[in-house]
N, CA and C atoms as an extended XYZ file, in Angstrom:
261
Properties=species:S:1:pos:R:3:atomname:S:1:resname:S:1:resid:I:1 pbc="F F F"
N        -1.667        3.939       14.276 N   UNK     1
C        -0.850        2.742       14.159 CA  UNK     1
C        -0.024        2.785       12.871 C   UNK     1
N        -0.501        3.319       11.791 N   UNK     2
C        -0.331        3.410       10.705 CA  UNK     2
C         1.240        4.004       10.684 C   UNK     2
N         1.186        4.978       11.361 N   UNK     3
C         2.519        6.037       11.630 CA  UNK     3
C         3.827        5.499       12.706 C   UNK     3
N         3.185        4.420       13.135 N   UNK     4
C         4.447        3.627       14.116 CA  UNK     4
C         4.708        2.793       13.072 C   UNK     4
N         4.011        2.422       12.413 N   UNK     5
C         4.548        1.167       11.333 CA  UNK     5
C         5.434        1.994       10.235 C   UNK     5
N         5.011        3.241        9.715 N   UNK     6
C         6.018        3.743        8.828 CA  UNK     6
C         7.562        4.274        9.127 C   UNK     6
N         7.465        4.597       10.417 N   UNK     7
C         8.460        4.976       11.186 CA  UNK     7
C         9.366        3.723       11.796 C   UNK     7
N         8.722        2.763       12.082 N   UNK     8
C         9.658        1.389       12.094 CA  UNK     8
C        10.102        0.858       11.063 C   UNK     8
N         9.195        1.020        9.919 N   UNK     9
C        10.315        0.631        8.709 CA  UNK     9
C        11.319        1.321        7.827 C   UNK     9
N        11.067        2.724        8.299 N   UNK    10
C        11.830        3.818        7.753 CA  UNK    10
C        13.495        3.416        8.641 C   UNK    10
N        13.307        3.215        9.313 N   UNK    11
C        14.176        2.392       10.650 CA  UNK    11
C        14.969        1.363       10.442 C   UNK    11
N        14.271        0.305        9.866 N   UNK    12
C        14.195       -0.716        9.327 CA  UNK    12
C        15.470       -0.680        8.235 C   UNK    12
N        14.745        0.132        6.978 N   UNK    13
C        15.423        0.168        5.968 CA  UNK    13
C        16.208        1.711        5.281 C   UNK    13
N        15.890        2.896        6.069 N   UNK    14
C        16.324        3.577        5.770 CA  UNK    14
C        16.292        4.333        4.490 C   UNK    14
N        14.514        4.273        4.051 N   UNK    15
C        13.897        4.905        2.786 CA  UNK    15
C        13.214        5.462        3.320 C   UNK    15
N        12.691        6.667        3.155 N   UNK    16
C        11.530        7.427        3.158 CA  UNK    16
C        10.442        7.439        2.191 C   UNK    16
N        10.912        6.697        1.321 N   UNK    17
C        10.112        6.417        0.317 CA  UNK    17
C         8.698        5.577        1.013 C   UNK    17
N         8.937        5.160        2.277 N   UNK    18
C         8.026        3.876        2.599 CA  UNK    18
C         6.610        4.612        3.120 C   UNK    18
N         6.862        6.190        3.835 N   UNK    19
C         5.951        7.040        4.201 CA  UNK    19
C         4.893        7.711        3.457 C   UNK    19
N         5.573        8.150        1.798 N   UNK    20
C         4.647        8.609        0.855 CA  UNK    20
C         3.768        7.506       -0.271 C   UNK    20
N         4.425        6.425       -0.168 N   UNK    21
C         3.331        5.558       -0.482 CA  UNK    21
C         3.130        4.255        0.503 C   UNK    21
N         1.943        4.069        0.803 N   UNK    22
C         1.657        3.066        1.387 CA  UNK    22
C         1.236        1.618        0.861 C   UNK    22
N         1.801        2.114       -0.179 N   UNK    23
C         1.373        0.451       -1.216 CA  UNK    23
C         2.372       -0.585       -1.737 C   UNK    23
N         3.421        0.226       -1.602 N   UNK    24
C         4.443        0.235       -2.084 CA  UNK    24
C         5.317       -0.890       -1.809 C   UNK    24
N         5.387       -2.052       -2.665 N   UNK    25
C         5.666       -3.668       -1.886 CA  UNK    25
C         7.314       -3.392       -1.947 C   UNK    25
N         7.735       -3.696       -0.247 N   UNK    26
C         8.738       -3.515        0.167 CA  UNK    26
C        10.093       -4.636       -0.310 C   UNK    26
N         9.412       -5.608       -0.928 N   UNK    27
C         9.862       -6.907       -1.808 CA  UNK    27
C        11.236       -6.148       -2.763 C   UNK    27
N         9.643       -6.382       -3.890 N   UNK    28
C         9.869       -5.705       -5.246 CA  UNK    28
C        10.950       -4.465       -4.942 C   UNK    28
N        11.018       -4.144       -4.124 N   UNK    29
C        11.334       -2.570       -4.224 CA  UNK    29
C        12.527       -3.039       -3.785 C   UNK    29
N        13.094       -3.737       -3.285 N   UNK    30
C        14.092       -4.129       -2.765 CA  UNK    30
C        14.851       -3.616       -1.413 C   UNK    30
N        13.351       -2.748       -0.665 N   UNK    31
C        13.769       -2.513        1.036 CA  UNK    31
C        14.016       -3.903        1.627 C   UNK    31
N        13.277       -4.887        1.603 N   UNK    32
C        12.957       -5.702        2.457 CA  UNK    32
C        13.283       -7.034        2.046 C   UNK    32
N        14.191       -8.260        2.994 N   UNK    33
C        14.802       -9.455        2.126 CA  UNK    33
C        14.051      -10.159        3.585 C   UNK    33
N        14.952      -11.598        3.039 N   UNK    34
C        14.342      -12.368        3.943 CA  UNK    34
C        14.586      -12.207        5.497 C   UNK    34
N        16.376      -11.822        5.350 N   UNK    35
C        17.062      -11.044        6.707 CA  UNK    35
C        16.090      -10.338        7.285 C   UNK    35
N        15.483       -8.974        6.548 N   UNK    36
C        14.665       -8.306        7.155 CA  UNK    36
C        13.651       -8.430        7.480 C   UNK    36
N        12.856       -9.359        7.765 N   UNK    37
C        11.551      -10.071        7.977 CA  UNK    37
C        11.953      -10.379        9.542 C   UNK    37
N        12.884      -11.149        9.816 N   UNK    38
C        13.305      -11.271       11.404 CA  UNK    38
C        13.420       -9.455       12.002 C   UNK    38
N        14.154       -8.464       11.179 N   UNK    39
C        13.953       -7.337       11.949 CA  UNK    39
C        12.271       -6.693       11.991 C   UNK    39
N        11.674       -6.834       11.158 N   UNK    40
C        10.085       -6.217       11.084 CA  UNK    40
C         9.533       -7.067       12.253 C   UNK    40
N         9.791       -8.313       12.326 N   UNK    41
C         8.880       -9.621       13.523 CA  UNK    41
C         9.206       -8.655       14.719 C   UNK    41
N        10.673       -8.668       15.157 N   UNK    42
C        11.181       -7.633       16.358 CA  UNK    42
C        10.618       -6.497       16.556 C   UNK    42
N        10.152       -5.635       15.400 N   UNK    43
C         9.936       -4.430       15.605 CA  UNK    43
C         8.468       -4.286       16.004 C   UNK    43
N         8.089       -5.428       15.425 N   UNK    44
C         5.970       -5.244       15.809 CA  UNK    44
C         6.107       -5.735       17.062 C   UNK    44
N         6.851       -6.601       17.431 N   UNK    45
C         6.980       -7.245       19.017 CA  UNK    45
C         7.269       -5.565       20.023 C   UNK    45
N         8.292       -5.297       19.244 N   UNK    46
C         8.804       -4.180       20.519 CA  UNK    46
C         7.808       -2.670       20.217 C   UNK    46
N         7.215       -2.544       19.216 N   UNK    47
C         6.946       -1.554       19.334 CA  UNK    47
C         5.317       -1.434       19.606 C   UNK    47
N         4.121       -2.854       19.093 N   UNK    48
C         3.116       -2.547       19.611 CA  UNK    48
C         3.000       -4.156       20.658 C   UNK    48
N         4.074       -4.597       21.087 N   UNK    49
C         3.691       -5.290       22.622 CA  UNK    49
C         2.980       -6.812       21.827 C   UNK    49
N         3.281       -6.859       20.666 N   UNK    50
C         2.568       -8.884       20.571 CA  UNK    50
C         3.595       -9.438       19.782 C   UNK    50
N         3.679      -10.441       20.591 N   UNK    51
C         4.631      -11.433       20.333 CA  UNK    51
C         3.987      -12.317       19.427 C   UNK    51
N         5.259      -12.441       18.123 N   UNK    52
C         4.371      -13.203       16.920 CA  UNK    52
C         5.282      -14.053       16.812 C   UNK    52
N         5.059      -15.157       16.284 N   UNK    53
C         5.627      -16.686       15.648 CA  UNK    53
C         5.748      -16.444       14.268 C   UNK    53
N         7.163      -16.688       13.767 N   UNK    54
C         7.210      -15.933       12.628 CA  UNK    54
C         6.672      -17.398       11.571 C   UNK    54
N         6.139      -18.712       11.824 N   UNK    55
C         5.234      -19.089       11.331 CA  UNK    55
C         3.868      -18.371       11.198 C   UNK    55
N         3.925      -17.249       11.707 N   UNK    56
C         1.836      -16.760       12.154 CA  UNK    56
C         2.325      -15.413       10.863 C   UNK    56
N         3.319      -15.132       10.137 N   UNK    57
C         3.193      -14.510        9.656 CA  UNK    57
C         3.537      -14.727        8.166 C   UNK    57
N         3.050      -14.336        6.949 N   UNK    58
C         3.375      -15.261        5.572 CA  UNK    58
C         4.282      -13.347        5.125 C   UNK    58
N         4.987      -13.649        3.930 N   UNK    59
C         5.342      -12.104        3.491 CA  UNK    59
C         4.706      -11.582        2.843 C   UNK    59
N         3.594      -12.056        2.408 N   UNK    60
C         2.542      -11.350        1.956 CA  UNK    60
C         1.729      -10.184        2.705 C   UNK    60
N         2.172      -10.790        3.949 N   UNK    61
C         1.628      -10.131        5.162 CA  UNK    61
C         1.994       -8.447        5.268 C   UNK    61
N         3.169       -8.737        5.096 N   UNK    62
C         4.151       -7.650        5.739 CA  UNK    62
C         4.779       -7.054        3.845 C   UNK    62
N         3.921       -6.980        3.186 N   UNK    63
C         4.753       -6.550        1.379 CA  UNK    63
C         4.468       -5.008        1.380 C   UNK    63
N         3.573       -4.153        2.467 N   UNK    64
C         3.604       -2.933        2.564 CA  UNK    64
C         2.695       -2.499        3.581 C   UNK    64
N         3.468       -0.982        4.050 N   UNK    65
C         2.724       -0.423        5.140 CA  UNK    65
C         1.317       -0.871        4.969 C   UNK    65
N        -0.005       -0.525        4.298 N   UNK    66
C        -0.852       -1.049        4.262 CA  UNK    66
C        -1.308       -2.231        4.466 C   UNK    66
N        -0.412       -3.500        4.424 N   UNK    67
C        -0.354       -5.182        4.358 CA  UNK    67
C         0.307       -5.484        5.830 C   UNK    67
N         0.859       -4.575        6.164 N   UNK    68
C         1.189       -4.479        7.695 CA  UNK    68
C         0.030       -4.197        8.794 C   UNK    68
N        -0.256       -3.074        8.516 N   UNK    69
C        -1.827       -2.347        9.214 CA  UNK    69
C        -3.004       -3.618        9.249 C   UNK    69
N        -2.825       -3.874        7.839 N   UNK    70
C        -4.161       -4.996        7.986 CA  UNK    70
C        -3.999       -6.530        8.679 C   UNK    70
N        -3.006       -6.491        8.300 N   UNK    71
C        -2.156       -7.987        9.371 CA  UNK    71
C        -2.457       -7.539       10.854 C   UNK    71
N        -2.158       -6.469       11.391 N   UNK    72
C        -1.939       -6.333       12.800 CA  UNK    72
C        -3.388       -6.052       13.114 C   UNK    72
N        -3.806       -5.517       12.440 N   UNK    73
C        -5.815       -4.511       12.923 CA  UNK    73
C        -6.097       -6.375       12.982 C   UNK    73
N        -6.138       -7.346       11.836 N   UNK    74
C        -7.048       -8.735       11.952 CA  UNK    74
C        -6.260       -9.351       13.069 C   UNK    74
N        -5.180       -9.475       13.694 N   UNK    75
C        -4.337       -9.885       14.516 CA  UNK    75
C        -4.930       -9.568       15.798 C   UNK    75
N        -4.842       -8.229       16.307 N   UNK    76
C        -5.090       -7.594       17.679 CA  UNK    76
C        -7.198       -7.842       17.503 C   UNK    76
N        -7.846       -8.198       16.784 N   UNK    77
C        -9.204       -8.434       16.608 CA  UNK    77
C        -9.290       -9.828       17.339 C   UNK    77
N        -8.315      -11.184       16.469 N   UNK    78
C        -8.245      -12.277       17.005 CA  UNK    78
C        -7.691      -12.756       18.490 C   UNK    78
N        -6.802      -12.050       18.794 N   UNK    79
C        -6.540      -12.064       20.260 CA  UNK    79
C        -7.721      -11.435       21.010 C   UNK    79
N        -7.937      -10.616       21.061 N   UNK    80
C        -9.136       -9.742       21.495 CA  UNK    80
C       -10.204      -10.739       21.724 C   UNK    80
N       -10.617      -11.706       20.748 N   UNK    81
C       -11.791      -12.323       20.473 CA  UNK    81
C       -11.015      -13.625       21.307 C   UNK    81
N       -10.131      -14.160       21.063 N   UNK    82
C        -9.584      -15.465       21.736 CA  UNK    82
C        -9.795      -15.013       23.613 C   UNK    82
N        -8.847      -13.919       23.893 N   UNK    83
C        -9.012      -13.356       25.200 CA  UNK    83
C       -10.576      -13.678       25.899 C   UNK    83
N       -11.502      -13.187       25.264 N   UNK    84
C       -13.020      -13.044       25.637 CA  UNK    84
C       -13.335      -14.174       25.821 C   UNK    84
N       -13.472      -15.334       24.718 N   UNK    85
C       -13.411      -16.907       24.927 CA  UNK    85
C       -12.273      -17.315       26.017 C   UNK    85
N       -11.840      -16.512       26.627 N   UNK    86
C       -11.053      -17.568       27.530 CA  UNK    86
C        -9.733      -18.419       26.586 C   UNK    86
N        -9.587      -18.407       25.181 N   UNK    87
C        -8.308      -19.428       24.871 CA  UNK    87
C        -7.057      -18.392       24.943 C   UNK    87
């Protein structure tokens, strides 16, 4: 998953820089503005299939590949777990 997310934001923003570190807050660094927050929402929609409310997501969420991974791994856990309960 890790490697669809670096490759969508390499996409995204057109650094490669985003592949050799994964810590690397896309903010600060100045890949990523508020504009680009609507393209990252699109890209997790189209590329791993869940449709998010861009209320369900804070930018803390999404400040680096790693903060991405862990957003989506606790994300696809909670659906998973909602699914089973029936909500």
């Amino acid at each position: 998953m890790k490697d669809q997310i670096i490759k969508m934001l390499i996409e995204i923003t057109g650094d490669e820089e985003i592949g050799r570190d994964l810590e690397l807050n896309l903010f600060k660094n100045g890949l990523l503005d508020s504009m680009a927050i609507i393209e990252v929402i699109l890209g997790i929609e189209d590329v791993f299939g869940i449709k998010l409310n861009p209320s369900e997501l804070e930018k803390e969420n999404i400040e680096s590949v790693n903060k991405i991974y862990d957003f989506l791994s606790n994300y696809k856990e909670i659906q998973k777990i909602n699914m089973e309960e029936g909500k």
